[in-house]
N, C-alpha and C positions, 0 to 999 in steps of 0.2 A: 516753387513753381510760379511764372509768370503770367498774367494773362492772357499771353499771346498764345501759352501752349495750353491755357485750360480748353478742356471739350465746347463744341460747338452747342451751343442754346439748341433745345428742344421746340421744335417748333410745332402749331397744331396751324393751321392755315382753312379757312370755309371750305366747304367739299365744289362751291359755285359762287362765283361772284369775288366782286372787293370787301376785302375788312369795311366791317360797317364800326368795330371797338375794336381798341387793343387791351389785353390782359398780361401783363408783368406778374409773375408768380416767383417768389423767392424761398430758396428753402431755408430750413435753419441752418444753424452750427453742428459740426460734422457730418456732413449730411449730401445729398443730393435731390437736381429734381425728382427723382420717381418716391421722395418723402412726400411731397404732395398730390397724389395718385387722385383720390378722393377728389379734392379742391380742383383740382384736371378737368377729369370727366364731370362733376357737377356745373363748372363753368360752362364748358361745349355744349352741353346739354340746353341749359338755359339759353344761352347766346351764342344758337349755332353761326353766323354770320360774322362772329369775333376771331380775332388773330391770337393765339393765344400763347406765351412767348416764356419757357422756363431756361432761365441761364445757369450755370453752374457759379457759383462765389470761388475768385479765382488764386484761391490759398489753398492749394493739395495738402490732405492732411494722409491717414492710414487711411490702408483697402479702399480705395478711388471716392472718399469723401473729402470734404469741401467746408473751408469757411469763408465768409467776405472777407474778415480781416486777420491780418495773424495772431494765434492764441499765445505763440511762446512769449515769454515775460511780460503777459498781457495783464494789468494792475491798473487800478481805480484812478493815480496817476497818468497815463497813459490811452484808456480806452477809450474818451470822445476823439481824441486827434486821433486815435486808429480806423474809428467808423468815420469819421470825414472822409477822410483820404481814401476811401472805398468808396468813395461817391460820387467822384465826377467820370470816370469811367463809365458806371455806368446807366447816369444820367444820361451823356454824351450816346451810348448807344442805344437807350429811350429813345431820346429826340432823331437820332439818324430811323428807326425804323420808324416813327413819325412821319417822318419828309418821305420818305420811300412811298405811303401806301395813302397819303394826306389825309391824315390825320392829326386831330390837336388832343393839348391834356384834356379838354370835355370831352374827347373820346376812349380816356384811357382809364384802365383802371392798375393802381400796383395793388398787390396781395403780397401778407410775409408772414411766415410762420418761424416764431422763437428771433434767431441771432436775425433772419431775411425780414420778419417784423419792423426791427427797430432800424431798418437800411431803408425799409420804403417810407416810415416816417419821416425820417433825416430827409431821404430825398426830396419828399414833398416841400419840405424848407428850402435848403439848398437853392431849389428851380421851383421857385414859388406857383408855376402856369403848367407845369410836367404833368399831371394825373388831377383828375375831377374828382376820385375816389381812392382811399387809402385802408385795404383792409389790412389790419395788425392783429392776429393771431397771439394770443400768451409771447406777447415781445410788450416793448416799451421805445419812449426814446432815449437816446445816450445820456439829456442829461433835458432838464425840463427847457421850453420853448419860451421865447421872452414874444415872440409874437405867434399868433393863429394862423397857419398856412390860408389864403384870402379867397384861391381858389379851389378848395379841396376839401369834400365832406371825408370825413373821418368814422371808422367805423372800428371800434375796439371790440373785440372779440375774445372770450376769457372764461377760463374752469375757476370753479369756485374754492376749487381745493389744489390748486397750481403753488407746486413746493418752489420753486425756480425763482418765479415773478409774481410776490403776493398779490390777489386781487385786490387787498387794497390800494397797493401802488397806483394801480389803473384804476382805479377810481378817481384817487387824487387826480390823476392827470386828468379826466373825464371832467371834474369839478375845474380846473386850472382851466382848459381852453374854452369853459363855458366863461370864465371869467374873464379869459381873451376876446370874447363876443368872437371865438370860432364856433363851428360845424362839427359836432360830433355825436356819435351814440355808443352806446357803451351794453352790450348785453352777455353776461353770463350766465355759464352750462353748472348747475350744479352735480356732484360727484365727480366731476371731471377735474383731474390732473392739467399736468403741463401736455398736452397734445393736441394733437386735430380731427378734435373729436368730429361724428358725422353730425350731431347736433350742431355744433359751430356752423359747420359749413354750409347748413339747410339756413340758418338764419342768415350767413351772409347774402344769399339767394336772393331771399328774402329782401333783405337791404338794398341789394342791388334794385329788382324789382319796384320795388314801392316808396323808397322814400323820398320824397323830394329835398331837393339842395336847399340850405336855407338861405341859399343866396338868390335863389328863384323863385321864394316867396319872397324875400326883401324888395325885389326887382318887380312883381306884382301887387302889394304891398303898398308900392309908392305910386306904380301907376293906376290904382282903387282912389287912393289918396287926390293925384291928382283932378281924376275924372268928377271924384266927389268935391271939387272947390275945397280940399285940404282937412276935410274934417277926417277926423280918426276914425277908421273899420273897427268893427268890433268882431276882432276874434281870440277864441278862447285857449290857443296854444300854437306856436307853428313847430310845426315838424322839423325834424334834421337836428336839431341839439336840443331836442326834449330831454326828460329826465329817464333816466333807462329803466329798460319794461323789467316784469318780472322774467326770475331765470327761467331758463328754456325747456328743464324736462326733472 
C-alpha cells in the first residue's frame, strides 16, 4: 500500500478559535492511531486550544494496521535507510499543516510510541526547526545522532522493565545528547513493560507543562550576563537536560 491510498489522519481541531499548538502523535508498529487513545484525550485535555493530528504510517500490514516503513526483509543492514526514507513525507506534511494554520516548530509538538517514537526523533534531525518538543515513548533513534537536534527539547519516556528497547539503551542515549550539549530528559515508569503506560503519559503532561527549553534558559542566561557587565549568575542547575528524576510510581 501507498500513501496515497492510506486513511486520512485523525484529526481533533479546538472546539473555538485558531490552533494555538500542533500535536503530531505517531503510533507504533503494527498498529494504528486509536493505539494512542490515552496520549489523545490526555493531550486535548491539557491543551484544549491544540490541533491535534494522528496519521496512519503508510505500510498496510494485516486487519487494517500500519507501519512507517516496511517490515518484510527488514535487517540491521537495511533499517536506518528504511526509517529515512519514511521521513520526508512526512515532514513535508508537518510543515504544510504548519503553513495552513501559522504556525512554527515552537508551536509543535511530535509524540511517538514504539516504531512512531524513533520516526519523530529522526524527524527532529532531518528538519532540524520542525517541532520544539519530541516525546519518544519506549522507541529509540535508528542509529545514535552525531549532533543534538538545536531546536527541540527532547523528552524520553520509558518502562523500566521494557523487553523490546532496554532501558539501558535510553539511557545511554540520554547520557550521549547530554554530551551533545542537547535538551533532554529522560524519566522512567517502573514495572512497566513495552507500553503506554498511563504513568508515562501523566509525566509527559507534566513535561509539557513545566519544563522549560534549555535553550531559554541559555537565551536568559546571557542576557543576566549581559545586564550584569558579564560576570557569571550563580545558578545551581538549569532545567531541560538535568539529570533524570526518580521513577514515576
Amino acid at each position: 500500500m501507498t500513501a496515497s491510498t492510506t486513511p486520512g489522519p485523525i484529526v481533533f481541531a479546538p472546539s473555538s478559535g485558531q490552533p494555538r499548538q500542533l500535536f503530531i502523535l505517531l503510533h507504533g508498529g503494527a498498529a494504528s492511531p486509536e493505539q494512542l487513545e490515552t496520549l489523545t484525550q490526555a493531550v486535548k485535555l491539557a491543551f484544549p486550544q491544540a490541533l491535534v493530528v494522528l496519521p496512519y504510517g503508510t505500510v498496510a500490514g494485516k486487519d487494517g494496521l500500519y507501519d512507517w516503513f516496511e517490515q518484510e526483509g527488514l535487517n540491521e543492514g537495511n533499517y536506518v535507510q528504511r526509517v529515512q526514507g519514511a521521513l520526508p513525507p512526512l515532514v513535508a506534511y508537518i510543515q504544510k499543516i504548519q503553513a495552513k494554520y501559522g504556525l512554527t516548530g515552537e508551536h509543535t509538538a511530535l509524540a511517538g510510541f514504539d516504531q512512531g517514537a524513533t520516526i519523530a526523533l529522526e524527524a527532529s534531525l532531518l528538519q532540524p526547526n520542525l517541532a520544539g518538543r519530541v516525546l519518544a515513548f519506549s522507541g529509540s533513534y535508528a542509529r545514535l545522532p552525531g549532533l543534538a537536534p538545536a531546536a527541540t527539547t527532547l523528552h524520553l519516556l520509558h518502562g523500566a522493565d521494557d523487553p523490546l528497547v532496554p532501558v539501558a539503551d535510553i539511557r545511554d542515549i540520554h547520557s550521549h545528547i547530554a554530551d551533545l550539549q542537547g535538551d533532554a530528559t529522560l524519566d522512567i515508569a517502573s514495572r512497566v513493560g513495552h507500553e503506554l503506560h498511563d504513568a508515562l503519559v501523566r509525566q509527559a503532561i507534566t513535561r509539557l507543562q513545566t519544563c522549560v527549553p534549555l535553550r531559554s534558559w541559555q537565551e536568559a542566561l546571557s542576557n543576566l550576563k549581559k545586564e550584569a557587565g558579564d560576570e557569571e549568575p550563580d545558578f545551581d542547575f538549569l532545567p531541560g537536560s538535568d539529570k533524570p528524576g526518580p521513577t514515576l510510581h
